[in-house]
PDB file of N, CA, C and O in Angstrom:
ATOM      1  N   UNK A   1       7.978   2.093 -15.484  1.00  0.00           N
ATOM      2  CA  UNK A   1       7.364   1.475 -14.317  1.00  0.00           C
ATOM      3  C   UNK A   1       6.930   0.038 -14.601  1.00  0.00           C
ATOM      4  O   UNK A   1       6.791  -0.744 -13.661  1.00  0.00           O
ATOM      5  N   UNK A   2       6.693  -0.370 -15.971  1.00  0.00           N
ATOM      6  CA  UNK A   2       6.054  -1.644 -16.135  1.00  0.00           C
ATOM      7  C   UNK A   2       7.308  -2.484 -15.930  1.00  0.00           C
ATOM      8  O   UNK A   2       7.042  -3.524 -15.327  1.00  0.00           O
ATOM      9  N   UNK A   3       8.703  -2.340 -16.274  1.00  0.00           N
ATOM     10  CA  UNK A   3       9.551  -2.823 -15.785  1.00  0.00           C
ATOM     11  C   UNK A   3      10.186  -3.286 -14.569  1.00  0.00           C
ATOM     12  O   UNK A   3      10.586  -4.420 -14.305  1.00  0.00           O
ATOM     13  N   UNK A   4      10.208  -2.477 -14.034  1.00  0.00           N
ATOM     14  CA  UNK A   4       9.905  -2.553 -12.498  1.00  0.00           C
ATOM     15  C   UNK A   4       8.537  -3.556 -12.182  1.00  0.00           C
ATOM     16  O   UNK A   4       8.962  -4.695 -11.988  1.00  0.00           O
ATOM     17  N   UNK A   5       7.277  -3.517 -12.085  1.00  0.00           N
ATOM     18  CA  UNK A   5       6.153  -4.354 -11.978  1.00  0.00           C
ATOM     19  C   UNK A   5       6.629  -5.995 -12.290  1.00  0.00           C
ATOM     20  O   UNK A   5       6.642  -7.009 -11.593  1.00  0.00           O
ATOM     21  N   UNK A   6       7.049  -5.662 -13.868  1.00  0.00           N
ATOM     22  CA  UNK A   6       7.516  -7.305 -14.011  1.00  0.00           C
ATOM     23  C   UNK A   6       8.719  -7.754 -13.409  1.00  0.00           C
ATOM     24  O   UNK A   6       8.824  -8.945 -13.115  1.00  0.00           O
ATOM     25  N   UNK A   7       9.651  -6.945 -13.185  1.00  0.00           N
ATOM     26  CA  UNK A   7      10.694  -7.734 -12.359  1.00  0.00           C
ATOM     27  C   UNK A   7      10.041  -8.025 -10.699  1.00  0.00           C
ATOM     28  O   UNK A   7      10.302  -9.030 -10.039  1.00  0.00           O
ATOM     29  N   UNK A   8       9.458  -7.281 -10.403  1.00  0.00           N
ATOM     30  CA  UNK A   8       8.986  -7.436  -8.524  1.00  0.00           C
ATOM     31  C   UNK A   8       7.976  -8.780  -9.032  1.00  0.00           C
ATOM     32  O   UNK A   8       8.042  -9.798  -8.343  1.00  0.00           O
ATOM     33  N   UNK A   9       7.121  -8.767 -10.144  1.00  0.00           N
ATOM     34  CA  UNK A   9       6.123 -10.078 -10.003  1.00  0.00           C
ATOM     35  C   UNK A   9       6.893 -11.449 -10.895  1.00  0.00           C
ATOM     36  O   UNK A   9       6.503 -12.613 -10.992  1.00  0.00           O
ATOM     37  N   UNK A  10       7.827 -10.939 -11.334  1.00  0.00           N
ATOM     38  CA  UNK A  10       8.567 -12.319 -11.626  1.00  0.00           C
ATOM     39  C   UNK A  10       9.526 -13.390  -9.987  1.00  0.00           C
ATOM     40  O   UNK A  10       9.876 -14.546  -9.749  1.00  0.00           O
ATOM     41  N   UNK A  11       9.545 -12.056  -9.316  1.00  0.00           N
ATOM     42  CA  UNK A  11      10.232 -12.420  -8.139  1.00  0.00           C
ATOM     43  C   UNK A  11       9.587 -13.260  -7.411  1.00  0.00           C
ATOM     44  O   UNK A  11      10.036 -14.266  -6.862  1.00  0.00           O
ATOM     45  N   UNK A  12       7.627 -12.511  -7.392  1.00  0.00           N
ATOM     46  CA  UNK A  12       7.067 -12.989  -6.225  1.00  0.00           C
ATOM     47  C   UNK A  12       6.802 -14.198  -7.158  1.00  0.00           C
ATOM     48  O   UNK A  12       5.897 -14.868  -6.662  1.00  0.00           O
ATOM     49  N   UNK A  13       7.092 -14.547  -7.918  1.00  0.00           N
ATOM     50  CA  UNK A  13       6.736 -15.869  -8.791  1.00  0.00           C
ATOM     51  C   UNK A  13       7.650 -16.809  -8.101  1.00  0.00           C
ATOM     52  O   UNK A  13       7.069 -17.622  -7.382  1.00  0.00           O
ATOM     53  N   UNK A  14       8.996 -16.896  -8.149  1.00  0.00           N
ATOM     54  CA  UNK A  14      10.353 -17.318  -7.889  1.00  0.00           C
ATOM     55  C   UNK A  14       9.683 -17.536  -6.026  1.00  0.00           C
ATOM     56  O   UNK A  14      10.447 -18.195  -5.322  1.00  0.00           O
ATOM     57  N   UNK A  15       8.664 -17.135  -5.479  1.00  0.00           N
ATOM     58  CA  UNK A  15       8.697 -17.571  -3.974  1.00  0.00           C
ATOM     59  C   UNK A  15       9.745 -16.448  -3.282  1.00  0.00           C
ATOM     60  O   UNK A  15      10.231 -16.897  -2.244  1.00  0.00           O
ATOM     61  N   UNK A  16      10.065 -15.501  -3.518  1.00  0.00           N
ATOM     62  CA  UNK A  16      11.047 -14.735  -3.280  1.00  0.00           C
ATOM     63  C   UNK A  16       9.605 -14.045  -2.305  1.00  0.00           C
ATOM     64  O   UNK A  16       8.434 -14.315  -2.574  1.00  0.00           O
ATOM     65  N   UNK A  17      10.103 -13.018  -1.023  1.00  0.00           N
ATOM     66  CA  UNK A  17       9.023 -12.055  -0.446  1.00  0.00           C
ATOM     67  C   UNK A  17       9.064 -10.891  -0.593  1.00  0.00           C
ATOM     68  O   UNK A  17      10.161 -10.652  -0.089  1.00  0.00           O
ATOM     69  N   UNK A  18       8.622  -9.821  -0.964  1.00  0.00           N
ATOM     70  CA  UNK A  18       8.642  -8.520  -1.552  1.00  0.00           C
ATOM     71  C   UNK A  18       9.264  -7.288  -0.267  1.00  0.00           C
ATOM     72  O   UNK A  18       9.948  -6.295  -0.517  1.00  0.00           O
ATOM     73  N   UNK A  19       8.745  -7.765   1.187  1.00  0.00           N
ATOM     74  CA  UNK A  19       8.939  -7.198   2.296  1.00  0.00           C
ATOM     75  C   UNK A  19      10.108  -8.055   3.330  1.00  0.00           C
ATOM     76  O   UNK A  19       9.721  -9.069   3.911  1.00  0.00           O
ATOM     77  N   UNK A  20      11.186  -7.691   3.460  1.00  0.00           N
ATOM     78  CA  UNK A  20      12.099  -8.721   4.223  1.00  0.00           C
ATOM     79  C   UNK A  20      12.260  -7.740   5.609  1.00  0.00           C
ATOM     80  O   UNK A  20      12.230  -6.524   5.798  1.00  0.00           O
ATOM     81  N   UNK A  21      12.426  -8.800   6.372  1.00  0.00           N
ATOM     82  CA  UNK A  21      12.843  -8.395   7.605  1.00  0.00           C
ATOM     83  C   UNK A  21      14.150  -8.332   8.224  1.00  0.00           C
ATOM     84  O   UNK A  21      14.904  -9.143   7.687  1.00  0.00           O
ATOM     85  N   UNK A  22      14.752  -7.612   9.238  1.00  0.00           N
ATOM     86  CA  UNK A  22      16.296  -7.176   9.175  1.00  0.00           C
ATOM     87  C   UNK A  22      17.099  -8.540   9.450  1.00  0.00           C
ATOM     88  O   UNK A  22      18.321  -8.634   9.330  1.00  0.00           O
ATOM     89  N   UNK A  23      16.286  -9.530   9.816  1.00  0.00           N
ATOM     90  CA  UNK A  23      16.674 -10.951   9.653  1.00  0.00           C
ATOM     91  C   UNK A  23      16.986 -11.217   8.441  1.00  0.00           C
ATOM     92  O   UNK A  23      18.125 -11.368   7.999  1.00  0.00           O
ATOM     93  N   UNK A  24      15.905 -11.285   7.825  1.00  0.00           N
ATOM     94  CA  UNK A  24      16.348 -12.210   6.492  1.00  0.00           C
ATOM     95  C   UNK A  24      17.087 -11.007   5.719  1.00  0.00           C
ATOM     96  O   UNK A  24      17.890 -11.621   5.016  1.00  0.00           O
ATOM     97  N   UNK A  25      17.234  -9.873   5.501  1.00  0.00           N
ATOM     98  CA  UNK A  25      17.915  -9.078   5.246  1.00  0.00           C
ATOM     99  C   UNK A  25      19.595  -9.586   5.098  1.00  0.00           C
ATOM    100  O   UNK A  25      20.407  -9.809   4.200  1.00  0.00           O
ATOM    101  N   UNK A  26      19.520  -9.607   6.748  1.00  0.00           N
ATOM    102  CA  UNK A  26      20.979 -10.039   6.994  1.00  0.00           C
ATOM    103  C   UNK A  26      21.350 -11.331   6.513  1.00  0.00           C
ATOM    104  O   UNK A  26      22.570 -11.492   6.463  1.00  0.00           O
ATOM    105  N   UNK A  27      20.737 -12.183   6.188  1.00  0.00           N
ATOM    106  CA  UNK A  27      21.089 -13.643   5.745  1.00  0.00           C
ATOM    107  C   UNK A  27      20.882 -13.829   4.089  1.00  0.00           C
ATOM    108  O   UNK A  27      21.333 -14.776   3.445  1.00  0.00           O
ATOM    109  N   UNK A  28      20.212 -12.871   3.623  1.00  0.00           N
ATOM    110  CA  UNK A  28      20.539 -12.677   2.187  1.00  0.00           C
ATOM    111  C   UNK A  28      20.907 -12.046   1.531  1.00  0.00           C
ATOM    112  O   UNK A  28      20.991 -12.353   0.342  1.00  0.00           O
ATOM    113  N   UNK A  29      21.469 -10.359   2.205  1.00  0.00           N
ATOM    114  CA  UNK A  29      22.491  -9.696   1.522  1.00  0.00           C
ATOM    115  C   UNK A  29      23.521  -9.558   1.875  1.00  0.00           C
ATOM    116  O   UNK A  29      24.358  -8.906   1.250  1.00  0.00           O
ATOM    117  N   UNK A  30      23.818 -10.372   3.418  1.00  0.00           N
ATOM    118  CA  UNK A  30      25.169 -10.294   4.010  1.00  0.00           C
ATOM    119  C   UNK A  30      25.239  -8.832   4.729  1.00  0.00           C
ATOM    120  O   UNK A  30      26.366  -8.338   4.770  1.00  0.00           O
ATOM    121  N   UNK A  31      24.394  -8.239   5.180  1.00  0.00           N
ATOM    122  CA  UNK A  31      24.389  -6.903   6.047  1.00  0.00           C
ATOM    123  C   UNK A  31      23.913  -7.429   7.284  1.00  0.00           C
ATOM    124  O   UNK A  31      22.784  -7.861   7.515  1.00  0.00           O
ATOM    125  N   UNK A  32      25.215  -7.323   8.315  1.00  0.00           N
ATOM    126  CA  UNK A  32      24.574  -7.559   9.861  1.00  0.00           C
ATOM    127  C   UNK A  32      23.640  -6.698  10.018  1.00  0.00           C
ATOM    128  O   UNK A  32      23.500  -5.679   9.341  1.00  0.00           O
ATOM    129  N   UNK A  33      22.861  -7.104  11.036  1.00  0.00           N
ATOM    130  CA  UNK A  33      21.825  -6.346  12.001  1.00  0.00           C
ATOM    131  C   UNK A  33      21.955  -5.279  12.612  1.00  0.00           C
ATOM    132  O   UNK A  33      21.046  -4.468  12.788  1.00  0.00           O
ATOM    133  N   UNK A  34      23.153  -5.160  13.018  1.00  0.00           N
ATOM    134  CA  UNK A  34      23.997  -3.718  13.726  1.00  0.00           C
ATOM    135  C   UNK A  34      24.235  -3.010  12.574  1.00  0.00           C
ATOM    136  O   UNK A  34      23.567  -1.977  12.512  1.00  0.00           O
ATOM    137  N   UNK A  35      25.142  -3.267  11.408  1.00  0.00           N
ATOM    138  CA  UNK A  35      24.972  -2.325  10.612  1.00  0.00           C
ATOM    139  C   UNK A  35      23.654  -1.672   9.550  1.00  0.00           C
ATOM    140  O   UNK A  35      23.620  -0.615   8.920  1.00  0.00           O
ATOM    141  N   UNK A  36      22.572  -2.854   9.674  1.00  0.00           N
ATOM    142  CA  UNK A  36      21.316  -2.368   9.450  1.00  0.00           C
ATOM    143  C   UNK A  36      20.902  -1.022   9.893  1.00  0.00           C
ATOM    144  O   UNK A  36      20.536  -0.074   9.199  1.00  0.00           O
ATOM    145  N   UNK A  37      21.047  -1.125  11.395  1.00  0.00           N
ATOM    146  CA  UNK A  37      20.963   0.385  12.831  1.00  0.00           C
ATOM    147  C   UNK A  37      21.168   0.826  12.473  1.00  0.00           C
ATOM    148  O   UNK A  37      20.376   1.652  12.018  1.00  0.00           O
ATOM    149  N   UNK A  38      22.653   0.883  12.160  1.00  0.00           N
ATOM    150  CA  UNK A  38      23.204   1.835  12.081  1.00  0.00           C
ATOM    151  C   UNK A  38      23.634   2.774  10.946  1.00  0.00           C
ATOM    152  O   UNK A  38      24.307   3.804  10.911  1.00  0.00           O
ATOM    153  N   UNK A  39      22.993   2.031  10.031  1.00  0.00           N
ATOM    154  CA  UNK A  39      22.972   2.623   8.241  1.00  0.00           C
ATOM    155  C   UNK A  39      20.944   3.212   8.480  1.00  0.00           C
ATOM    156  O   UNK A  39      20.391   3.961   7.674  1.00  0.00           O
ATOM    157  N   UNK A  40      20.328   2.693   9.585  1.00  0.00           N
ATOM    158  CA  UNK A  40      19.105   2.962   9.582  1.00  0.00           C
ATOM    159  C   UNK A  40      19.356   4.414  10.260  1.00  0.00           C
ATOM    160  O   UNK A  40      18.794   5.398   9.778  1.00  0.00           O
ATOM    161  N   UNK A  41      20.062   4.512  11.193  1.00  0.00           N
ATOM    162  CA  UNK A  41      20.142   5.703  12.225  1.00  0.00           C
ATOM    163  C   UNK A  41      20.720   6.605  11.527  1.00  0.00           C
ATOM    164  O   UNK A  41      20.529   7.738  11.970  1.00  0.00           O
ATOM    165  N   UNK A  42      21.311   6.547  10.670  1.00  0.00           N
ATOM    166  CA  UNK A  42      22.018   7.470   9.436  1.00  0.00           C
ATOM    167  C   UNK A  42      21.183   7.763   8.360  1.00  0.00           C
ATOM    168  O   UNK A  42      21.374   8.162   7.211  1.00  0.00           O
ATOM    169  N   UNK A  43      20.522   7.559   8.811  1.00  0.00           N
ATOM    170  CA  UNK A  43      19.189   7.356   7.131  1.00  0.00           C
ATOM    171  C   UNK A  43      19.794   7.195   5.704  1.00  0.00           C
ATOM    172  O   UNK A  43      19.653   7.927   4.724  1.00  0.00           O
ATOM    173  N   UNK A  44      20.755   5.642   5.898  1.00  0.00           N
ATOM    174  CA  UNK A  44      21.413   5.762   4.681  1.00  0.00           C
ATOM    175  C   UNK A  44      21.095   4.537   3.934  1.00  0.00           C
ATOM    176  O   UNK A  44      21.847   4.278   2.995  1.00  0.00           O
ATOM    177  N   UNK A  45      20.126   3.739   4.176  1.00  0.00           N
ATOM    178  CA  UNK A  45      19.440   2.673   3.782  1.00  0.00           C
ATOM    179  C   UNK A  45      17.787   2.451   4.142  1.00  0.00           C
ATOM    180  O   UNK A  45      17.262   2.439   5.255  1.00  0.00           O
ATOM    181  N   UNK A  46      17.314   2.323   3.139  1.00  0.00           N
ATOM    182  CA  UNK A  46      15.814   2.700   2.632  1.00  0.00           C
ATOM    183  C   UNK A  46      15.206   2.108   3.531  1.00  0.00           C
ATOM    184  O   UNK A  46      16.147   1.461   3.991  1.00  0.00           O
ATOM    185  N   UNK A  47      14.038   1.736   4.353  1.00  0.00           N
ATOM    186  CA  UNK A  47      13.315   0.981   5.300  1.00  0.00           C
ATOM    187  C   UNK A  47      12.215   1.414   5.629  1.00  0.00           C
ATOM    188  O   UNK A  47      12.238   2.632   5.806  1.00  0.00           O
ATOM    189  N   UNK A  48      11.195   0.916   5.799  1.00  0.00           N
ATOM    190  CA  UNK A  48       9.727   1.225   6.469  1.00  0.00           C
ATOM    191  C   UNK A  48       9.287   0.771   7.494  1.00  0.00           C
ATOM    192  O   UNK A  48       9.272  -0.457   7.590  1.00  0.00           O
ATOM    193  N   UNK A  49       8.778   1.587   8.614  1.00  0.00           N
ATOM    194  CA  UNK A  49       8.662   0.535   9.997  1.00  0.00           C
ATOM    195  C   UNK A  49       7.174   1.262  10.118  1.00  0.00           C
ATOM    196  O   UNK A  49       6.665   2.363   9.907  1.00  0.00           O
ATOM    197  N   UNK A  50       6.803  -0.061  10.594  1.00  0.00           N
ATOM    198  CA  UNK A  50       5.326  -0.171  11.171  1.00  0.00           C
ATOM    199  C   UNK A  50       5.560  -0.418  12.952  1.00  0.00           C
ATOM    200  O   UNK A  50       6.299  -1.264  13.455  1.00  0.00           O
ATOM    201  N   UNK A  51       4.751   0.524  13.641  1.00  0.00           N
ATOM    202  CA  UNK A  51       5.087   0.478  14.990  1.00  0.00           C
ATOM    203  C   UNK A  51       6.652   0.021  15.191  1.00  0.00           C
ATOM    204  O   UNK A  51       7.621   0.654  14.769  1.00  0.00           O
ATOM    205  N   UNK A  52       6.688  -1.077  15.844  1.00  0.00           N
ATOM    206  CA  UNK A  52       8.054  -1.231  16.168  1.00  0.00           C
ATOM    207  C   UNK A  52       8.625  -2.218  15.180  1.00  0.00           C
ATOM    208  O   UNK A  52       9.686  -2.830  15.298  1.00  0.00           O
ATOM    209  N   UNK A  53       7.956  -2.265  14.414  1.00  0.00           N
ATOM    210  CA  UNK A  53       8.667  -3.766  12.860  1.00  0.00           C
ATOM    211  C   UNK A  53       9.441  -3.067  12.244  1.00  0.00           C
ATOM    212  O   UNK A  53       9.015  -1.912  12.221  1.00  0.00           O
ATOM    213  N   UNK A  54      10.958  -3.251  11.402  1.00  0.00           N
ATOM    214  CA  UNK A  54      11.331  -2.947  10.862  1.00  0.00           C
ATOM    215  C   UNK A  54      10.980  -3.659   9.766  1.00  0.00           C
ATOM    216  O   UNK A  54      10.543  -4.769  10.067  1.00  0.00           O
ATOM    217  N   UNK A  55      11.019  -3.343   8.151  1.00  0.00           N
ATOM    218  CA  UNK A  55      10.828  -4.043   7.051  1.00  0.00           C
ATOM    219  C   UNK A  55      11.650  -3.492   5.660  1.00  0.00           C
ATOM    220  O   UNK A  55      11.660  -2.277   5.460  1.00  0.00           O
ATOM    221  N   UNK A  56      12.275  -4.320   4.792  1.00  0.00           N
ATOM    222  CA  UNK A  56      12.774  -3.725   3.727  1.00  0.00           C
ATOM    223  C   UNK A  56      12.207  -3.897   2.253  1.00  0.00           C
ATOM    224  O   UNK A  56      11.987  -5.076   1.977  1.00  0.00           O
ATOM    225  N   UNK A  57      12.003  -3.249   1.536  1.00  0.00           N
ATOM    226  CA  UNK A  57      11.394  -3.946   0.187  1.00  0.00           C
ATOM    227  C   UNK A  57      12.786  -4.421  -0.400  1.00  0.00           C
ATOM    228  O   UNK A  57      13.924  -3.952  -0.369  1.00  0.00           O
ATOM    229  N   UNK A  58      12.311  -5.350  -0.850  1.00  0.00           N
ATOM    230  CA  UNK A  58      13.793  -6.023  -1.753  1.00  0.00           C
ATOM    231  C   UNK A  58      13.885  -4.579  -3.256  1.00  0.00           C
ATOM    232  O   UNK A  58      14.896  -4.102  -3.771  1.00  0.00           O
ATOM    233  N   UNK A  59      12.672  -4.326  -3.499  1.00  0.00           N
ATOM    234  CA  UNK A  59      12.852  -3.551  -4.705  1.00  0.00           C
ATOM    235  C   UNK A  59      13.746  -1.979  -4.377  1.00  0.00           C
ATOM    236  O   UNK A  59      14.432  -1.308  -5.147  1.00  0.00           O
ATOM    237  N   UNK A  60      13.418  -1.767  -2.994  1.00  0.00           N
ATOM    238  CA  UNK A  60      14.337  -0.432  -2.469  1.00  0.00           C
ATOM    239  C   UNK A  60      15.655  -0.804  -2.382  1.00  0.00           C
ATOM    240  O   UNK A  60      16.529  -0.171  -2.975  1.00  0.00           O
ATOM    241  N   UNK A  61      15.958  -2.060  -1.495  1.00  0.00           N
ATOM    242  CA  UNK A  61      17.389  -2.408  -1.580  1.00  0.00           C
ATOM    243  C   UNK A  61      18.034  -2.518  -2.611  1.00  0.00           C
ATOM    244  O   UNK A  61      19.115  -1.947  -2.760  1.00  0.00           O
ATOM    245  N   UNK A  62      17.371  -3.435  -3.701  1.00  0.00           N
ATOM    246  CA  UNK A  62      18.343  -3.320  -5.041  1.00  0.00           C
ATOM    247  C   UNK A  62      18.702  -2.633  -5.731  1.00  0.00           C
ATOM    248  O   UNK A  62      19.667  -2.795  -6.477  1.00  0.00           O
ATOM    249  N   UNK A  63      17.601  -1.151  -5.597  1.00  0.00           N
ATOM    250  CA  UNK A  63      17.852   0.018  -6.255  1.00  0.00           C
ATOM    251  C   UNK A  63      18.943   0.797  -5.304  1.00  0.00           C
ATOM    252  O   UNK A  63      19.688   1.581  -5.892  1.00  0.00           O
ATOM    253  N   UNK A  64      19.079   0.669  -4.081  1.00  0.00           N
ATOM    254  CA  UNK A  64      19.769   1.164  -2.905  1.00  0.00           C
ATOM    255  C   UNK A  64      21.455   0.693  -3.480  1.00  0.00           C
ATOM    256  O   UNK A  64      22.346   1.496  -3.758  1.00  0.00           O
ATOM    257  N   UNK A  65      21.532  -0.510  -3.536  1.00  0.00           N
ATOM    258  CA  UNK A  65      22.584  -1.369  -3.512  1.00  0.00           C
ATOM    259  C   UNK A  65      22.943  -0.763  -5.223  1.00  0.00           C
ATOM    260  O   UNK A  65      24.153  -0.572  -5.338  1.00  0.00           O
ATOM    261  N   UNK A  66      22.087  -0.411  -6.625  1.00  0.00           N
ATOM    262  CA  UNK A  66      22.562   0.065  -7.961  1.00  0.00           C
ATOM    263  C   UNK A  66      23.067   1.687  -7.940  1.00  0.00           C
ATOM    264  O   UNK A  66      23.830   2.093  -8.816  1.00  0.00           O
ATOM    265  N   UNK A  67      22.559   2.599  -6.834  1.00  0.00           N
ATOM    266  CA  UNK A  67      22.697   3.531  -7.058  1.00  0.00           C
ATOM    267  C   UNK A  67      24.298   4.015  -6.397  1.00  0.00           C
ATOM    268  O   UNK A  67      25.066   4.855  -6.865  1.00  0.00           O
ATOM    269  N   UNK A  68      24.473   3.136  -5.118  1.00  0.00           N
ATOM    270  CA  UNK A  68      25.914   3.166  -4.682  1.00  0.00           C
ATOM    271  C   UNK A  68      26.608   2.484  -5.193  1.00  0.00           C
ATOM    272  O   UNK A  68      27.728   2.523  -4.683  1.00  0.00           O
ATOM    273  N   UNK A  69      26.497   1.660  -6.202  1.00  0.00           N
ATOM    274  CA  UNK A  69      27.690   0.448  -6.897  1.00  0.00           C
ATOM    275  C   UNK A  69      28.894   1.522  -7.270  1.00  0.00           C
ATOM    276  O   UNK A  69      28.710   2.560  -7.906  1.00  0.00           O
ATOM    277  N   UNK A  70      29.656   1.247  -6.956  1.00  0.00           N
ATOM    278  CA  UNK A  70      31.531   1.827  -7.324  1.00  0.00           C
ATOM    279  C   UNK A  70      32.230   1.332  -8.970  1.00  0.00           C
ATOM    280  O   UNK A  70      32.750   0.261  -9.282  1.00  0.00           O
ATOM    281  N   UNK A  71      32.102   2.000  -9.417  1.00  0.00           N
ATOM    282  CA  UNK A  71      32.678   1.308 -10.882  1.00  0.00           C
ATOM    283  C   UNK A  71      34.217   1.153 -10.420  1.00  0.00           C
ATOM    284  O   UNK A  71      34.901   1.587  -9.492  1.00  0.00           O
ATOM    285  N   UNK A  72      34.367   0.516 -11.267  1.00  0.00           N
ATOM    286  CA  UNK A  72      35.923  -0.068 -11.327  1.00  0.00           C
ATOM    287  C   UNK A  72      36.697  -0.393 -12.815  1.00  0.00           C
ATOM    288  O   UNK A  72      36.515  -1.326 -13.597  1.00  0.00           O
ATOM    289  N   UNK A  73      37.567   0.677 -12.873  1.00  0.00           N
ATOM    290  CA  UNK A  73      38.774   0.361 -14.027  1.00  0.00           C
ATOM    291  C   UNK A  73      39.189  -0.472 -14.951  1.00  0.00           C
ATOM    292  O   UNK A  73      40.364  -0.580 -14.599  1.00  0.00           O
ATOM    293  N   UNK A  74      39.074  -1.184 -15.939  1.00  0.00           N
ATOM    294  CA  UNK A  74      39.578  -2.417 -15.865  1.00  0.00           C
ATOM    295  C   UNK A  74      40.787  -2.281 -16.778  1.00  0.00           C
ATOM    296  O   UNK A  74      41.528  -3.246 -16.968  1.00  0.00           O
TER     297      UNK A  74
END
């Protein structure tokens, strides 16, 4: 866990935000907004909503984005 701690507070060091929104989501991992929905409506991508806010932790996504990575052959 302390690993985790220092990578999320090296981030918030870097000016990086710990909570992104399906905006900035989409403009920094390259996932439209529709497929946000619709990976949200599938419950196949991690998210927390407050009333009607959607929000992502960058630390869920990256673990989201390591646990589906596809190896490849070389």
């Amino acid at each position: 866990m302390n690993k985790e701690k220092e990578a999320r507070d090296q981030l918030l060091t870097k000016g990086q935000k710990e909570w992104l929104t399906p905006k900035e989501l989409a403009q920094e991992f390259r996932f439209s907004e529709s497929t946000q929905a619709k990976y949200r409506m599938e419950r196949k991508i991690p998210f927390s909503k407050i009333g009607r806010y959607i929000r992502y932790s960058r630390d869920e996504i990256n673990k989201w984005l390591e646990v589906n990575r596809v190896e490849v052959s070389v």
